[in-house]
N, C-alpha and C positions, 0 to 999 in steps of 0.2 A: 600714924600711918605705918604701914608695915616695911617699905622697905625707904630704907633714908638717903637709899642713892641706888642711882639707876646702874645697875651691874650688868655686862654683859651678856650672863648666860638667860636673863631675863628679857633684853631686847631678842636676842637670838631665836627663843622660844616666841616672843609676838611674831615670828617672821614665817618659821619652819614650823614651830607646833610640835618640838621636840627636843632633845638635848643635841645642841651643838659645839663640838669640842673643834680646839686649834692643834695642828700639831707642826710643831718646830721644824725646820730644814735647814738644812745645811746646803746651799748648791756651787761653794765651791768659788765666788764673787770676793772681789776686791775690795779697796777702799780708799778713795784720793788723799785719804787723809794719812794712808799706808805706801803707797806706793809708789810717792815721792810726786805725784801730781799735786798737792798741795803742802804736805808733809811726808817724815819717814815713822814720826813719834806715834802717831795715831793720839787717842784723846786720851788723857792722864788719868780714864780711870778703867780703860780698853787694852787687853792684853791679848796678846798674838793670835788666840782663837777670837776673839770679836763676839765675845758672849753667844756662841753658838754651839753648840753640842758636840765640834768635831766628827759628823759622820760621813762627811765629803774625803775626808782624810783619811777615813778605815774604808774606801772605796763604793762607799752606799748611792747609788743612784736616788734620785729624785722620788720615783716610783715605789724603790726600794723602803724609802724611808716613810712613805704614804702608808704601805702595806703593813707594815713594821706597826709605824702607832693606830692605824685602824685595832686590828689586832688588839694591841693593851691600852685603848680610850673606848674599845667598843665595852670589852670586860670590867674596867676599871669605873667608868661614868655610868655604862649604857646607854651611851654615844651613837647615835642613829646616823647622822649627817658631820662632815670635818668640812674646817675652813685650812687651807694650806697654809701656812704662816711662811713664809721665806723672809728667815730672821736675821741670821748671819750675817754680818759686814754691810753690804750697800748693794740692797736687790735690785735696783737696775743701774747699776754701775756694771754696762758691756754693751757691745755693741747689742743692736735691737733684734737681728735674728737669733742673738744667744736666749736671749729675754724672753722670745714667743716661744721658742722651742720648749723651754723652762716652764713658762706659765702652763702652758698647752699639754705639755706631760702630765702637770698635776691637776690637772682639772677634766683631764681624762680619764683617772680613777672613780670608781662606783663611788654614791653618796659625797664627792666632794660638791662642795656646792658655791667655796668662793676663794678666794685668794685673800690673801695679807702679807701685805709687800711692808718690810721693814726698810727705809731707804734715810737719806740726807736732802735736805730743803735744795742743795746745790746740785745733784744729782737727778733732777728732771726735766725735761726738754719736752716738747709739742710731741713729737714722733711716739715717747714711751706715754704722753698721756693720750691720744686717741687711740692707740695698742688697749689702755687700759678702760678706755671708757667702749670698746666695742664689746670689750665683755663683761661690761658692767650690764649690757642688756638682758642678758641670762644669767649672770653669778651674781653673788654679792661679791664687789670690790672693795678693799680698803685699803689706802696708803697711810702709811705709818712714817710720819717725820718728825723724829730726831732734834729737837728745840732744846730742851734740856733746861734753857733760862733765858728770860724777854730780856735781861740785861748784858750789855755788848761785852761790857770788861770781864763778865765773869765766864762769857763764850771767848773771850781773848788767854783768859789766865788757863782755861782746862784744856787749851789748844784744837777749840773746835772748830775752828777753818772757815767758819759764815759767823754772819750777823744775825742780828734780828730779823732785818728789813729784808732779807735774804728766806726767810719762814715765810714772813708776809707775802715775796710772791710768791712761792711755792703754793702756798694756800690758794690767793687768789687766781690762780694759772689753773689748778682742779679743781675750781666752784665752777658750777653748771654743767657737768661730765656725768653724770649719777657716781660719781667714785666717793665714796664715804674717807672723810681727812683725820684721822686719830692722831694726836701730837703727844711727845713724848717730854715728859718735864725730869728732872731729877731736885728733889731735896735734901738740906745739908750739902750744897756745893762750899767749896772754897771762900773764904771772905765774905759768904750771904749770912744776911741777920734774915728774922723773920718777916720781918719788912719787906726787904727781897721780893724772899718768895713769893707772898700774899700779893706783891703786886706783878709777877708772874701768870699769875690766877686771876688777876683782872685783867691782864693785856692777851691770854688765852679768851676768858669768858667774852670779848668784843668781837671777838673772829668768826662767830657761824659754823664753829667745827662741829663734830659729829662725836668726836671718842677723844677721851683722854685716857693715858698711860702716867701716873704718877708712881718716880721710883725712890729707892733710898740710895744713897749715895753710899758705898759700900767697898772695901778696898780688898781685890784680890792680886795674888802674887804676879809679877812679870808685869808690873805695872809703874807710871812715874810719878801714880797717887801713892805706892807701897811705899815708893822712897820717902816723900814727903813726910807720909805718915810714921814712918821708924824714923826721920830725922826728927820727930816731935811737932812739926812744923802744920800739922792738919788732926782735928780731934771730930771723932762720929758721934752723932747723934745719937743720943741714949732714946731708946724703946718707948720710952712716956713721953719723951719730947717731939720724936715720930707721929707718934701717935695724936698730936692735940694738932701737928701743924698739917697731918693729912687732912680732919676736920674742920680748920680753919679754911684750908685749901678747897674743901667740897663747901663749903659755904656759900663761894664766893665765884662759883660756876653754874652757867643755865641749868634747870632741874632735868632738861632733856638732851643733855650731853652725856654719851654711854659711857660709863667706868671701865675701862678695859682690865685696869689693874688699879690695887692699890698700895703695892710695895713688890720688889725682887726676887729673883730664886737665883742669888747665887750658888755654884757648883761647891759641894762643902770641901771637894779638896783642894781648891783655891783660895778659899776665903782668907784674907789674913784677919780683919774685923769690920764692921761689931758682931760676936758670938751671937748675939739675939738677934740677926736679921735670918736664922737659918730656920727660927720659931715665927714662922709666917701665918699658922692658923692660930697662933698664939695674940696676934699684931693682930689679924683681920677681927678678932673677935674684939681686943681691945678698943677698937676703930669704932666699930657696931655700939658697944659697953658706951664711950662717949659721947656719941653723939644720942643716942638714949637720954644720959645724965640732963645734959645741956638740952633736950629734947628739942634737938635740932635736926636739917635736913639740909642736901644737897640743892643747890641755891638761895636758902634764908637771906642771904645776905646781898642778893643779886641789887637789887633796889636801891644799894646806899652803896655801890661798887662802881658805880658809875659804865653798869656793863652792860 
């Protein structure tokens, strides 16, 4: 078969019939896990920008930042149509007129044609999900929640404020909404063997989701993973090791669950390590190389997964 897992820009294209690119936002959103609603630490591997770009902070409006990557995804891809991504901290963490105004900005730009709301399983209420499912009627929707790992201790140990069963409703609260649920996994957490993970990947693959996001666990500065990691106390995942338990991981997921990603783009002048997470087409090709070898695909493994 030609392609061994179902990537993205491949479903995008059965949809639109063209290249469709996401572009990052910044809008400027909180995080309970910041702002002393649940904690002040935020998640030990989450540094004061919240894996966002900072362009809310150099004054860039919503619109601004739409126009801005129009511009360099139309030239760079040949990028016809964009999905907003509002990725920063916790996109509907505010009140609900903040939220429509927000969404409704960006979706009033030419060619945008859907949202991607990056959020927390504890951060969604009835209100922000018919907000999202009325315009699911005309866009494509997709909520993106933030799981990281089906196991409770290791969501306890990275200070991530919910549970498991806390995703599970999340999940089931936006089935039957047309809103597409992309869940966000990290590998190489803290104390996970590959046991762990793998069965991460079966406790996702039972769910009915639509998209995964599998990332590397990766340590940048202004973080209480950077401590851990200079106290010696936490060691990353070497590149080949990455590399076999992405593979194991698409195994053992439905073959029609869309790849959103399948590793990070840390900002390089944060990174503190691993150097080779910055060599991303290096990784992706490796991924592709493996499961060639094994001449395997995204779900082989469904069957005996019990998923």
């Amino acid at each position: 078969m030609n392609k061994r897992y179902y990537d993205f820009n491949t479903y995008l294209r059965s949809i639109f019939g063209c290249r469709v690119q996401k572009i990052t936002l910044d809008a400027g959103l909180s995080c309970p896990n910041r702002d002393g609603t649940i904690s002040r630490k935020g998640c030990i591997f989450c540094n004061p920008r919240g894996s966002g770009t900072g362009a809310h902070a150099k004054g860039l409006s919503v619109t601004d930042q739409l126009v801005n990557g129009k511009a360099r995804l139309s030239k760079r891809y040949k990028a016809k149509k964009f999905i907003a991504y509002f990725q920063s901290f916790t996109n509907t963490y505010a009140p609900i007129d903040r939220l429509k105004s927000l969404y409704e900005e960006a979706m009033a730009i030419d060619d945008v044609v859907g949202l991607s709301i990056g959020t927390r399983p504890d951060c969604v209420d009835e209100p922000i999900l018919n907000l999202l499912q009325g315009y699911a009627k005309h866009h494509q929707i997709w909520i993106e929640y933030g799981l990281q790992s089906a196991h409770d201790a290791t969501l306890a140990l990275i200070n991530r404020g919910h549970d498991f069963q806390c995703f599970k409703k999340a999940v089931e609260a936006t089935r039957n909404r047309s809103i597409k649920v992309c869940a966000h996994v990290i590998l190489g957490l803290p104390d996970e063997k590959r046991s762990h993970m793998l069965e991460t990947a079966k406790a996702v693959a039972k769910m009915e989701i639509d998209g995964i996001k599998i990332h590397l666990l990766y340590v940048v500065k202004g973080t209480e993973l950077e401590k851990i990691y200079q106290q010696g106390r936490y060691k990353c995942l070497e590149q080949k090791e990455y590399v076999n338990l992405v593979c194991d991981f698409l195994e053992l997921i439905p073959h029609n669950m869309v790849i959103q990603r399948l590793t990070g783009d840390p900002h390089p002048e944060e990174l503190v390590a691993p150097a080779w997470s910055l060599r991303k087409t290096e990784t992706l090709a490796l991924i592709k190389k493996t499961l060639e070898k094994r001449d395997s695909w995204q779900g082989i493994k469904m069957s005996n997964s019990g998923g």
